[in-house]
C-alpha positions, 0 to 999 in steps of 0.5 A: 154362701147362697143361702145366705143370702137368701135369707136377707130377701125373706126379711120384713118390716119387724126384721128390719128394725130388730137389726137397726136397733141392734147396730145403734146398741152396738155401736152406739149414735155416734159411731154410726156415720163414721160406720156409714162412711168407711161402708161408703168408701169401701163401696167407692174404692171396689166400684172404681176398682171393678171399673179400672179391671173392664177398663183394662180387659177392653183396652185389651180387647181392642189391642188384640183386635188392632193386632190382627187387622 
């Protein structure tokens, strides 16, 4: 999967503009704010989601640390 991902670093200018062509032909100008705004909560639930998770392991961590003074 890295090398995936290593890829999309090497992309230029012409690059860019080739996909953003290509996403409007696909879904056309319409669709593309509802697109951007599912990406966008998707984004905000993972964050809040990845936030909840260390709130939980600090808790945790402090639990532990109260338990053995």
């Amino acid at each position: 999967m890295n090398h995936v991902l290593l890829f999309i670093g090497n992309l230029g200018g012409g690059e860019w503009i080739l996909i953003i062509l290509a996403i409007i032909l696909l879904f056309g100008g319409k669709k593309i704010p509802e697109l951007m705004r599912g990406i966008g909560q998707g984004i905000r639930e993972f964050n809040d989601a990845k936030k909840s998770v260390k709130d939980q392991i600090e808790d945790g961590m402090r639990t532990k640390e109260g338990d053995k003074k």
